[in-house]
Structure formats: C-alpha cells, structure tokens
C-alpha positions in Angstrom: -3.4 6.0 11.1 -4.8 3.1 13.0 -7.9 4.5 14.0 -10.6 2.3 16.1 -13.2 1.0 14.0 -17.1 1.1 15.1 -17.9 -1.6 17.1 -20.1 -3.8 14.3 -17.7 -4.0 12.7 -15.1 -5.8 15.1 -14.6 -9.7 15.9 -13.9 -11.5 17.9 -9.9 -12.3 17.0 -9.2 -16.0 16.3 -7.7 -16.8 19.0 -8.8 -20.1 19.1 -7.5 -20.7 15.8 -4.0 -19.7 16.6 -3.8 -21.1 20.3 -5.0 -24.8 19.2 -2.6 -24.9 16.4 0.3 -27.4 16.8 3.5 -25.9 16.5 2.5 -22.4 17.6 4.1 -20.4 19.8 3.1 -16.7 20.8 5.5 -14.4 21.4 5.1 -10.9 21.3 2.6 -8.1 19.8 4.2 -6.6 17.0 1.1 -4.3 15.7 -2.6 -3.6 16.4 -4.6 -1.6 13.7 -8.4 -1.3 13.4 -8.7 -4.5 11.0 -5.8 -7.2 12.2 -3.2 -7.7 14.9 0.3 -9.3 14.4 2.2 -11.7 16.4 5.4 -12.8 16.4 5.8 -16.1 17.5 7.8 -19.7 16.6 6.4 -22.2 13.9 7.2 -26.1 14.4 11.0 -24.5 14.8 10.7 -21.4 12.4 10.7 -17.7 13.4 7.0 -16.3 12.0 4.7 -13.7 11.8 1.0 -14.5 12.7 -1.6 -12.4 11.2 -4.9 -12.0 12.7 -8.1 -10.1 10.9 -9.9 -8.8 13.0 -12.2 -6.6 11.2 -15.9 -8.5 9.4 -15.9 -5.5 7.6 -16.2 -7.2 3.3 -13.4 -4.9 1.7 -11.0 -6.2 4.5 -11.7 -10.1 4.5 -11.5 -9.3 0.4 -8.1 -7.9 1.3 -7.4 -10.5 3.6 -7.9 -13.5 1.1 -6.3 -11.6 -1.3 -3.1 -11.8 0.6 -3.2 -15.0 1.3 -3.6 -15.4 -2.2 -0.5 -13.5 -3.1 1.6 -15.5 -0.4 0.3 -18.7 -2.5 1.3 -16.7 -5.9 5.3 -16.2 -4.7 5.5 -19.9 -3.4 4.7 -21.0 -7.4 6.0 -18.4 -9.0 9.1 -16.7 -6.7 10.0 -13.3 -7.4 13.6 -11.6 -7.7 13.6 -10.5 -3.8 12.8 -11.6 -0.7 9.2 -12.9 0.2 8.0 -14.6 3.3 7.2 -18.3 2.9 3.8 -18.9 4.0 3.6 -21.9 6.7 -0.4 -21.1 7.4 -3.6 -19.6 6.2 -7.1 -20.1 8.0 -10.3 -18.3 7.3 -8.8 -15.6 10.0 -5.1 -16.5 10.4 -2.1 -15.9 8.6 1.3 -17.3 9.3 4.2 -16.5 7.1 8.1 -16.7 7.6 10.0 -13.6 9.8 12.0 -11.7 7.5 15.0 -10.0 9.1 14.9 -6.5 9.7 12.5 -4.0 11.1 10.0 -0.8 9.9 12.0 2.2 9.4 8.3 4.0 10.7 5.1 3.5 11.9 3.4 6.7 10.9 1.6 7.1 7.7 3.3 10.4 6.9 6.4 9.4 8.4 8.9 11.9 9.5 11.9 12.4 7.1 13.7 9.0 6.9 17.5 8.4 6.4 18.5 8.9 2.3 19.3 5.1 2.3 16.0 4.3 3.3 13.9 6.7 0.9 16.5 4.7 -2.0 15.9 1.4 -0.8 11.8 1.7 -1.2 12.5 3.5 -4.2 14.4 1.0 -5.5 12.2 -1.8 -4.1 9.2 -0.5 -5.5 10.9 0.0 -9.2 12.1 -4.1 -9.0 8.5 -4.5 -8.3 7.2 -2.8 -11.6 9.8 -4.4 -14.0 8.6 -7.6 -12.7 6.0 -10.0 -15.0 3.8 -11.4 -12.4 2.3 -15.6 -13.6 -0.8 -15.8 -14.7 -3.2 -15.5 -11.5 -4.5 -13.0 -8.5 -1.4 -10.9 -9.0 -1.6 -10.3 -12.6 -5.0 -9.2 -12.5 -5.6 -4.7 -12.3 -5.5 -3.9 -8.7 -8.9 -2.0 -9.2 -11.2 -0.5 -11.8 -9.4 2.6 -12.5 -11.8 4.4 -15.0 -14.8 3.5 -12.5 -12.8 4.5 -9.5 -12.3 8.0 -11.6 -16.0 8.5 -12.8 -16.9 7.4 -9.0 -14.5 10.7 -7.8 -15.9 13.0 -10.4 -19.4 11.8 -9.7 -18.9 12.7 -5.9 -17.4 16.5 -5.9 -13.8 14.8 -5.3 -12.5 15.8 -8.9 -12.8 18.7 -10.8 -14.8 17.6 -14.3 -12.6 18.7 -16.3 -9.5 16.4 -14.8 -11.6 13.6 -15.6 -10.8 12.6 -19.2 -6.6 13.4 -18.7 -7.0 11.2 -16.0 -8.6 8.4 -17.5 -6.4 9.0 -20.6 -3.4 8.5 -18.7 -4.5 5.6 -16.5 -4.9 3.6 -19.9 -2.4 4.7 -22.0 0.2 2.2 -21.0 0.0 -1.6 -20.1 -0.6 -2.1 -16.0 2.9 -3.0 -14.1 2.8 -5.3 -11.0 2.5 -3.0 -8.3 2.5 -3.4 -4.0 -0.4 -0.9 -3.8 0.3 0.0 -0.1 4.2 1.0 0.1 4.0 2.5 3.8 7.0 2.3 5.9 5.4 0.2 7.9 5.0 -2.4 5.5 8.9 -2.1 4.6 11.6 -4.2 6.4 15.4 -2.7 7.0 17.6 -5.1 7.9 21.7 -4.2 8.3 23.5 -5.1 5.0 20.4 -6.3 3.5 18.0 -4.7 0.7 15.0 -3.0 1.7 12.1 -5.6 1.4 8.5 -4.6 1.6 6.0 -7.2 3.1 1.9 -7.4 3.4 0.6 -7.5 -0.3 -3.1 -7.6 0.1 -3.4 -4.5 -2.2 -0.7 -6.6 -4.8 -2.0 -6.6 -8.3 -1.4 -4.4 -11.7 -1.7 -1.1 -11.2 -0.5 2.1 -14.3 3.5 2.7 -14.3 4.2 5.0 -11.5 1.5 4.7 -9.7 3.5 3.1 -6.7 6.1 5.5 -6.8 2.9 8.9 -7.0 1.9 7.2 -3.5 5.1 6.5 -2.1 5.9 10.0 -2.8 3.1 11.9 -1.7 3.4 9.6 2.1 6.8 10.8 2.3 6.8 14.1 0.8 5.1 15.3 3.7 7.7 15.8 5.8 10.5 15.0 2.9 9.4 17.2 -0.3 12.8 15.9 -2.0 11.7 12.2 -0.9 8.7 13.2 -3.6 10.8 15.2 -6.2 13.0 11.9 -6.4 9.6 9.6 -7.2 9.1 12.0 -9.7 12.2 11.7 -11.6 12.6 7.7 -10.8 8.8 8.3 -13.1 10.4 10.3 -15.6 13.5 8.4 -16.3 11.3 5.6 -17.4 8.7 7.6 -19.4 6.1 7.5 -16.3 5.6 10.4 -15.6 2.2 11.5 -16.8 1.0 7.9 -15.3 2.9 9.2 -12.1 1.0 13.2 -12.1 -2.5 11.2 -12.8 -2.2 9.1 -9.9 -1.2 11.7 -7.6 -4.1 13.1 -8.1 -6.2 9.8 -7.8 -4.2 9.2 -4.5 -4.6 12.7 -2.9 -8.0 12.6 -4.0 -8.1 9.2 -1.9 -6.7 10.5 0.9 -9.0 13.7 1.2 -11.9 11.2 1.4 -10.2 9.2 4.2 -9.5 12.2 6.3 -12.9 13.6 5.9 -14.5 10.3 7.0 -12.2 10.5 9.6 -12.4 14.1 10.5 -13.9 13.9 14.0 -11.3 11.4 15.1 -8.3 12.8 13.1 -8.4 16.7 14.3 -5.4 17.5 12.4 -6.2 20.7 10.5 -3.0 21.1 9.4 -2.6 18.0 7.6 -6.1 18.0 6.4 -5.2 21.9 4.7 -1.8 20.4 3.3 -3.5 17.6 1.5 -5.9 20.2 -0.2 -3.0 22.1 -1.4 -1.3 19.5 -2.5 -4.4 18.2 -4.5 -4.5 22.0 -6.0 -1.1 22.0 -6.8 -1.2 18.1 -8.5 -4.1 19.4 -10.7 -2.6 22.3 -11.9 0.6 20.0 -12.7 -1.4 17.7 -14.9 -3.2 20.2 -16.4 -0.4 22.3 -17.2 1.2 18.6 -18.9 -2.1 17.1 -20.9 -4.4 20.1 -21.2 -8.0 19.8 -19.4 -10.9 20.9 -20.9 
C-alpha cells in the first residue's frame, strides 16, 4: 500500500542533492511511495539505484539511516548473496549498485506468484537467518519485542491472556539476522539467477521464524499453500512456536495499519480476512503453548 501521507509530513525531495552530484545521471522512475522515491540512473559509469526520502516523519529518517547503515555493514562484512555496493549516501540520498533482475510484485498481498518464486524468497530469507551478522547495526534486535507485546496488550490489540506465550516464545531462542520487510517488492528475479531481496532498513535480529510468519501471512492471502510452506520451512528447523508467536505479532501489526488507514483503504474484505486470520493464529498458539 503506498498510501499519501498528510502533508506535514512531506519534503521537499533532494533534488538538489542528486542533480549537483558529479557523476549522476537520471534515468527513469522506478517507484514512488509515501516516504521515498527511486531512481534509476548511471553512476561515474555504473548502473545504480538512487534513493530519495521523502518523508521528515522520525521513524522513517530512523529507517533511512538505518539502511544506509546496513549498506555500510555488507561492504565490511559481505554476506553469502548478492548485496548492492553502495556508491552514495547523503542526509536524503541513497545510491547503491543495480542488481539484475526485477520485483516479481508490487502489491503488498500480492496475487499468487509462480512456485519458483514463493521457493526462491523462502529460500532467501532461510540464508538470511543461518547467517552471523559482525558486530554492529545488523547484529543488534530489530525492536523491543516484549515492549512491542506489552504495548499490543496494553492497547486492546491482544487478548491478555496471549500475552505471556508470546513473550515466552519471542525469548526462548537466541535472535537470527533477519530482513524484517520481505515484500515482493523488495525481492529481485533475475533469469538463471537466485532470488535476491534488497532495501534493509528494517535489517537487524529478529526470533527464528519470524521472517518466514511475515512472508507467509503477505502471501497467504491469495496463496494459503505459499503460508503452509513457511510453516513447515519453521518446523523443519524447530521454529515453529517462534513462527505461530509472530504471526500473531504481525497480524496484530497489520490490523493497526489498516485501521489507521481505514478511510483511505476501504477494503472491507481484506480488513475482515485479517481479523480471521488473527482469530485463527491465536487459537493455533494457544492450542500449542496453553494461555491462561
């Protein structure tokens, strides 16, 4: 959903910054959401990706730096898969290297998407968690999980009695690196390549499973096997009460997003799905750990 954001809380983009840059070359749009636009464009000779925040808005320049910090994090410490090399960052402006390939989907809840490419962010996502991240802004928890449960609760968003399995299982393992934002728009296809996903300003250490609960529940929408594989990929590898408690964390996530959005989002449909879904992923962790 790239909805409009309120006007105070738009800039200006940098254009400046990116037009006064030696080296840089516009070329076309790529995307446009309610916090940053992206530009493809040629680097001193390199195919690259500008980046553009657009939004003043704290959590997203926090996400923003972050990014740039993760960029930073790869170039000293490369990973096992492909990452962009980052040419530029500014206080607004990002520039990092083209990867082949393109996003299988723009849509949040993305129609249902070819087997290969349900396996190749599976299997993306499941490099990401057997990887040890360097000391730094990637090996740090992604957020304050027991807070962010209490927070729910506190608000009418979880049942009381959820709370303790939850928190139980969000600390009963040691964190995993993580992406923290595996849409299909942040994923890369390219023919006779791997499946790459890019943007990591939600990057950090997150519970096991808890990429694969979010992954699921985005696809499961449209694909309720895409879900049902998550959930076994979680099993196999002893996840899966980590992977039932974040479900529920991330439905209970997106029920606050859609009813913040309501009057802009009038999909009553979807809105009715998530709350079953959130029933139904209760019940299931219930049924597993018991709530009192």
């Amino acid at each position: 959903m790239d909805e409009t954001a309120s006007a105070s809380s738009q800039v200006p983009a940098d254009v400046g910054a990116l037009d006064h840059l030696p080296g840089w070359h516009p070329g076309e749009q790529l995307r446009r959401t309610d916090k940053a636009v992206t530009i493809a464009g040629r680097w001193h000779g390199h195919d690259v990706v500008a980046k553009q925040l657009t939004s003043s808005e704290r959590h997203w320049v926090k996400r923003f730096t972050h990014e740039v910090s993760s960029y930073r994090a790869f170039t000293d410490a490369p990973p096992p898969w492909p990452v962009p090399r980052l040419h530029h960052a500014g206080r607004q402006v990002l520039i990092i290297e083209r990867l082949p390939g393109k996003s299988p989907h723009t849509d949040r809840y993305p129609p249902r998407l070819p087997g290969r490419i349900v396996t190749g962010m599976i299997d993306a996502l499941t490099g990401f968690a057997a990887w040890q991240p360097p000391p730094g802004p990637l090996s740090m928890p992604a957020t304050d999980w027991p807070a962010r449960i209490r927070r729910y609760a506190a608000a009418g968003d979880l049942p009381d009695d959820v709370q303790q399995p939850l928190l139980e299982a969000v600390t009963s393992a040691p964190l995993v690196f993580g992406h923290g934002d595996p849409l299909a728009s942040n994923a890369l296809d390219g023919a006779g390549q791997p499946l790459v996903f890019v943007d990591y300003e939600f990057a950090g250490m997150y519970p096991p499973g808890a990429d694969l609960a979010l992954l699921g529940l985005w696809l499961g929408r449209h694909d309720p096997g895409a879900e049902q594989r998550c959930a076994q990929i979680a099993a196999a590898s002893g996840s899966l009460s980590r992977y039932q408690a974040m479900r529920v964390l991330w439905l209970a996530r997106e029920q606050r997003l859609y009813q913040d959005l309501f009057d802009t989002v009038d999909d009553r449909k979807h809105r009715q799905w998530l709350d079953d879904q959130a029933v139904d992923a209760i019940a299931v962790l219930c049924l597993a750990v018991g709530c009192r």
